[in-house]
C-alpha positions in Angstrom: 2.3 -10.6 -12.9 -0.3 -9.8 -10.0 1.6 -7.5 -8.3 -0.3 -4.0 -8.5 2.7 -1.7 -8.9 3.5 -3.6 -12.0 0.4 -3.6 -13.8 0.6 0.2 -13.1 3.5 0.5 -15.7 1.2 -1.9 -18.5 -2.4 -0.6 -17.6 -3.8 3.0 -16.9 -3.7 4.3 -13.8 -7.0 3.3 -13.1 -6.6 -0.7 -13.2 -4.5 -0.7 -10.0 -5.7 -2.9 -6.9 -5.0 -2.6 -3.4 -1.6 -4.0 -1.7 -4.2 -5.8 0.4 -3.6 -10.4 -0.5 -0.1 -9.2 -2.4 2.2 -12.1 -2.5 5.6 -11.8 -0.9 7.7 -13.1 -3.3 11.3 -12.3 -5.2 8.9 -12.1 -8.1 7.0 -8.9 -6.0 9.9 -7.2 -5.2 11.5 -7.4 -8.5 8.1 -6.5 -10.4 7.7 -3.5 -7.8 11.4 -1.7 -8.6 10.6 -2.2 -12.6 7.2 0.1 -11.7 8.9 2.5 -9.2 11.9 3.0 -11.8 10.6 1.8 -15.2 11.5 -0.7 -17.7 12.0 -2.2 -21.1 15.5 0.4 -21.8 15.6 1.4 -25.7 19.0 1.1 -27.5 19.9 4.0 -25.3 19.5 2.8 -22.4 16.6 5.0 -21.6 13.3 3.3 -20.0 10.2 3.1 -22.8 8.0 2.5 -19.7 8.1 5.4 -17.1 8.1 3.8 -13.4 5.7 6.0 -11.2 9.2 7.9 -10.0 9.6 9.0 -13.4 5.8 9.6 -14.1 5.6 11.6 -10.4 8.8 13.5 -11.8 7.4 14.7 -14.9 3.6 15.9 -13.4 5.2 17.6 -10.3 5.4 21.1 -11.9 2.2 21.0 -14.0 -0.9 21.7 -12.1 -3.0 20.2 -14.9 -1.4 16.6 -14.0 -1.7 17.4 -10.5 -4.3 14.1 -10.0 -1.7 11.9 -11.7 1.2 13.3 -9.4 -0.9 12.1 -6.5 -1.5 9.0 -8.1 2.1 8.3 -8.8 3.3 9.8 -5.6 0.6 6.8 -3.8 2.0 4.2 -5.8 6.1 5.6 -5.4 5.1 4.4 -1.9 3.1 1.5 -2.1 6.0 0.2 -4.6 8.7 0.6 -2.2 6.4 -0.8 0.8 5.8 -4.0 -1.4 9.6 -4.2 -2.0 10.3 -3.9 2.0 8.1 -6.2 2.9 9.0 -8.6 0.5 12.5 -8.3 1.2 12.0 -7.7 4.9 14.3 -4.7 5.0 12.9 -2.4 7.0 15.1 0.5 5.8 12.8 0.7 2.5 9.9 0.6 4.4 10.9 3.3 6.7 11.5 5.3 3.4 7.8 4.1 2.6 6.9 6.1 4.9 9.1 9.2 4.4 7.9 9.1 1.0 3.9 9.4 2.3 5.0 12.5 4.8 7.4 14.5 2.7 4.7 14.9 0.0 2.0 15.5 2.6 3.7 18.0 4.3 4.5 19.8 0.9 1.1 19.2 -0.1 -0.9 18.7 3.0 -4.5 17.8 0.6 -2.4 15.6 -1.1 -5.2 15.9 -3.8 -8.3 16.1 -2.1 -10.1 13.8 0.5 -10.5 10.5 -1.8 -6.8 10.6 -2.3 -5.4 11.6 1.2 -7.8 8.8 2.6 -6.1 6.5 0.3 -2.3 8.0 1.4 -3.5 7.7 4.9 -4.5 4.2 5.1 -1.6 2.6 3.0 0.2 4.9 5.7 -1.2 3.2 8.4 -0.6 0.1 7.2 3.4 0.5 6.1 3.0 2.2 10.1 1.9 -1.3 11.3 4.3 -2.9 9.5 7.4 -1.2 10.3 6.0 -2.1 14.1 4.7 1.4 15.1 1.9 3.0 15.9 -0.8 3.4 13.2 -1.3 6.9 13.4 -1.4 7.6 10.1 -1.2 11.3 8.4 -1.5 13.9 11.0 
C-alpha cells in the first residue's frame, strides 16, 4: 500500500512520505483508519499494531517519548485528512484540523521548529482544502 499513514504502522517512524501525490481512493481511506486506529486484532480482539492514536496515547505522559508524541500527533492528523479527502467528508477534515490546534495550543512548540513547521504546513494544506484560508498555526 502507498498510502503514508499505513506504512507508518509496518515501518519506523522515520519511513513516512509526505501526503503530497497521495491517491484518493477507498483503498486510502481504508489504509489511513487501520494506521490512525491499528490493526491485525489478536484472539482478544486487541490491535498487535498500535495506530498513531494509540501510539500518541501511550507517549503523551512520558517526556522521554515526547518526539514520538509529536510524531504521532502529525500523522493522527494527516491520517484523518487523507480519510476526508478521500471520502469527501468534510466533517473529518474539519476534525483534521481540530486535531493540529488542540495539541498546539496545549503544546504551543509542538516539539520544536522542524516539527511545528511540519504541523503548520499539513495545516495549511487541510486549511485549503476545507476551503478556508491558509493561515496556518497562529
Amino acid at each position: 500500500n502507498s498510502n503514508p499513514c499505513w506504512l507508518a504502522t509496518a515501518k519506523s517512524v522515520s519511513s513516512v512520505t509526505s501526503p503530497a501525490g497521495t491517491s484518493d481512493t477507498l483503498a486510502t481511506r481504508g489504509s489511513s483508519i487501520a494506521a490512525l486506529v491499528g490493526a491485525r486484532p489478536d484472539s482478544s480482539g486487541k490491535n498487535v499494531i498500535w495506530g498513531w492514536g494509540k501510539i500518541s496515547q501511550m507517549t503523551s505522559r512520558d517526556p522521554k517519548h515526547r518526539e514520538r508524541f509529536f510524531e504521532a500527533r502529525y500523522h493522527v492528523a494527516l491520517c484523518r485528512f487523507l480519510m476526508g479527502r478521500a471520502s469527501e467528508d468534510s466533517r473529518v477534515v474539519e476534525k483534521a484540523i481540530s486535531d493540529i490546534t488542540s495539541v498546539a495550543s496545549l503544546y504551543p512548540e509542538l516539539g520544536g521548529p522542524e516539527q511545528r513547521r511540519r504541523f503548520d504546513a499539513l495545516l495549511k494544506q487541510i486549511q485549503k482544502q476545507a476551503g478556508k484560508s491558509p493561515t496556518g498555526l497562529p
